[in-house]
C-alpha positions in Angstrom: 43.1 40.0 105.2 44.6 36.5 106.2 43.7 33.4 104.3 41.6 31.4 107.0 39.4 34.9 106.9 39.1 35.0 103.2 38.2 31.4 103.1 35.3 31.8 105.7 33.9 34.4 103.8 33.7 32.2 100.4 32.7 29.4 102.3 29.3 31.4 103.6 29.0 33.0 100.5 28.8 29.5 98.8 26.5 28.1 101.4 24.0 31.1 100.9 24.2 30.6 97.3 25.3 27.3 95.9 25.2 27.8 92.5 25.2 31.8 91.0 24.6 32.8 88.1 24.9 36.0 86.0 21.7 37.7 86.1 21.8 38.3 82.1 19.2 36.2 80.2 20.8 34.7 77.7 20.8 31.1 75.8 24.0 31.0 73.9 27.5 32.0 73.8 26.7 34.5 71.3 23.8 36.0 73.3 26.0 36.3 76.4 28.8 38.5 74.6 26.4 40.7 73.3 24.5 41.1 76.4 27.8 41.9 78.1 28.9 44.3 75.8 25.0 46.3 76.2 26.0 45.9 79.8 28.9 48.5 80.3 27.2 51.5 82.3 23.9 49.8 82.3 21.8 47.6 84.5 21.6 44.1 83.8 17.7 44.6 84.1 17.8 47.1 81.0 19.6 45.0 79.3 17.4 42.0 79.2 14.7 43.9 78.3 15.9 45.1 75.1 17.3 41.9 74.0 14.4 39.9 74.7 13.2 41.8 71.4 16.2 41.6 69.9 17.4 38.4 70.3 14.1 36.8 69.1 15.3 38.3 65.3 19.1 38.2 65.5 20.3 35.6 67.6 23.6 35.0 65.6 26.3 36.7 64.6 25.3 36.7 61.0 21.6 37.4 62.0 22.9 40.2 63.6 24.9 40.8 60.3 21.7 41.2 58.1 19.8 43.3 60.5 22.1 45.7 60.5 23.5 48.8 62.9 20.6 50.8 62.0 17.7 48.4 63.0 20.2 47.3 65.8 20.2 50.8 67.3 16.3 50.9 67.3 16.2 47.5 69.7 18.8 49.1 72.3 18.3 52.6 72.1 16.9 52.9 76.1 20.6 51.8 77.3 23.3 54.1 77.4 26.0 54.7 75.2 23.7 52.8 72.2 25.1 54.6 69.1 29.1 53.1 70.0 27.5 50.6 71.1 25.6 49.2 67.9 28.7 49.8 65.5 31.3 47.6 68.0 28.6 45.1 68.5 28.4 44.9 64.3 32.3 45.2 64.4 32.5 42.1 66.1 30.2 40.0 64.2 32.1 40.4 60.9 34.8 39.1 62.9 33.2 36.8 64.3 31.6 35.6 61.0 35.4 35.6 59.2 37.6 35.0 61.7 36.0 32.4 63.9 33.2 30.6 62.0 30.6 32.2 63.9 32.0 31.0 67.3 33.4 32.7 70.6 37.0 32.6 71.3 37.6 30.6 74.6 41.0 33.4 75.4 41.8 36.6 76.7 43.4 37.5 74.6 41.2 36.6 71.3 38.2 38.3 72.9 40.2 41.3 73.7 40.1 41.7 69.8 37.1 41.6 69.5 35.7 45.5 69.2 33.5 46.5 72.8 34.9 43.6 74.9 38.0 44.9 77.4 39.6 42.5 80.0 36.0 42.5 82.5 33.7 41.4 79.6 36.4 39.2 78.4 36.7 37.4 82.0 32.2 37.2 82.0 32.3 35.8 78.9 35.1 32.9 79.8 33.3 32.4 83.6 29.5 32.2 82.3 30.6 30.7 78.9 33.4 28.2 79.8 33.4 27.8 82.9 37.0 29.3 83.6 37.6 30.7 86.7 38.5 34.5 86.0 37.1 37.3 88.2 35.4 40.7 86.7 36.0 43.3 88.4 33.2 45.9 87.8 32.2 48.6 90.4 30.2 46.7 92.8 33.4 44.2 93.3 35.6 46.9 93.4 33.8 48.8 96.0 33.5 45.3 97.9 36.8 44.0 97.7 38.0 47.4 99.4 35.6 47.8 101.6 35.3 44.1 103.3 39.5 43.9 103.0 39.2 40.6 100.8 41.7 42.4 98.6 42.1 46.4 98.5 43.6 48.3 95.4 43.2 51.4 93.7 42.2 50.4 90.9 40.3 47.5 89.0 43.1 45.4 87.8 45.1 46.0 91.4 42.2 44.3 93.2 41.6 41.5 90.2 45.4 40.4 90.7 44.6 40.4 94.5 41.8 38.2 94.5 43.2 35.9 91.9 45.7 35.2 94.5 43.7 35.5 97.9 40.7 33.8 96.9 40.9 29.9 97.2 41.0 27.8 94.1 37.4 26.1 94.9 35.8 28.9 95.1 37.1 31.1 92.1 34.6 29.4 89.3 31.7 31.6 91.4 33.6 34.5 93.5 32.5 36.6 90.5 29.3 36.2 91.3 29.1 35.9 95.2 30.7 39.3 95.4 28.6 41.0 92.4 25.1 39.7 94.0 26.9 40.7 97.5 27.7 44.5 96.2 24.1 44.8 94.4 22.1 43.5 96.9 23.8 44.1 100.5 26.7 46.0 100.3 26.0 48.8 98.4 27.3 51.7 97.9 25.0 54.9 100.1 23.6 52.4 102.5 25.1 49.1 102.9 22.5 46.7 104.6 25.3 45.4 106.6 22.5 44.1 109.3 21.8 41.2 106.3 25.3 40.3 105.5 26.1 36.7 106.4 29.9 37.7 106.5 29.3 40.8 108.4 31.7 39.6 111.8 34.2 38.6 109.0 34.0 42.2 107.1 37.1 44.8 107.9 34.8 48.0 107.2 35.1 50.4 109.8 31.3 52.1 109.2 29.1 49.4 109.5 25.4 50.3 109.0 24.1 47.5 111.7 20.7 48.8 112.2 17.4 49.2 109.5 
């Protein structure tokens, strides 16, 4: 896709939706990572629900600390892949407690220590948290970034080197967003609601679905 294509995309994304935001509740730092971490193979919607309990009791890392992996588990059992889970979120927290002073690393590569945070949690935490401009890729940007053209690759690091370089540096603080909200909401994967898309005459995808 050429750049004055690209840019016209951003540029209606940002005009539909000034200012996105992830769609995890969350009120600190702290809150953020963990909801992330709950996040892998999970909606954001089951997430919030169990950590509007949870947070309420253990809202720091050494909260967290004292309620332990056990009690932990029965606040996020309903999401997937709880038990693993629980013991990385734990993991982290001791780290986070001795390492760090209780605070989140503002790096890559210090968050990619952490246990239950790869390179896509790391790059959510750094966008929502400080305000860096990384891009997660997760599946809805994947699918996406290949299906529009903004930046095609087989796999999710491929297309996050592709949009670092394609997408223009004013709009790379929200991209993440604009194409997440975009792949959840209007391009999804069965039946894409192409007929809503505000960047639909911009879009390379060769199977439109134009009609309701």
């Amino acid at each position: 896709m050429n750049k004055e294509k690209c840019t016209e995309i951003f540029h209606r994304l940002r005009k539909a939706n000034p200012r996105p935001r992830t769609e995890l509740v969350h009120e600190s730092d702290f809150e953020l990572l963990v909801s992330v971490i709950l996040s892998a193979q999970a909606t954001d919607v089951s997430v919030n629900k169990a950590t509007k309990e949870l947070f309420k009791v253990a809202n720091t890392p050494r909260k967290m600390l004292a309620l332990g992996e056990k009690k932990l588990k029965t606040h996020i059992k309903s999401i997937g892949l709880y038990n693993s889970k629980a013991e990385n979120i734990i993991k982290t927290c001791h780290i986070l407690d001795e390492k760090y002073g209780s605070r989140i690393p503002q790096n890559r590569e210090a968050l990619q220590t952490l246990p239950g945070v790869g390179r896509k949690t790391a790059n959510v935490v750094l966008n929502n948290a400080f305000n860096q401009p990384t891009i997660a890729v997760d599946t809805h940007i994947f699918r996406v970034a290949n299906r529009t053209g903004i930046a095609p690759g087989k796999n999710v690091l491929a297309v996050e080197l592709k949009l670092e370089e394609c997408v223009p540096e004013k709009f790379k603080l929200h991209a993440h967003h604009w194409l997440i909200l975009l792949g959840r909401y209007i391009c999804m994967a069965r039946k894409p609601k192409c007929y809503e898309c505000p960047i639909l005459d911009l879009c390379e995808y060769s199977e439109k679905n134009v009609t309701q």
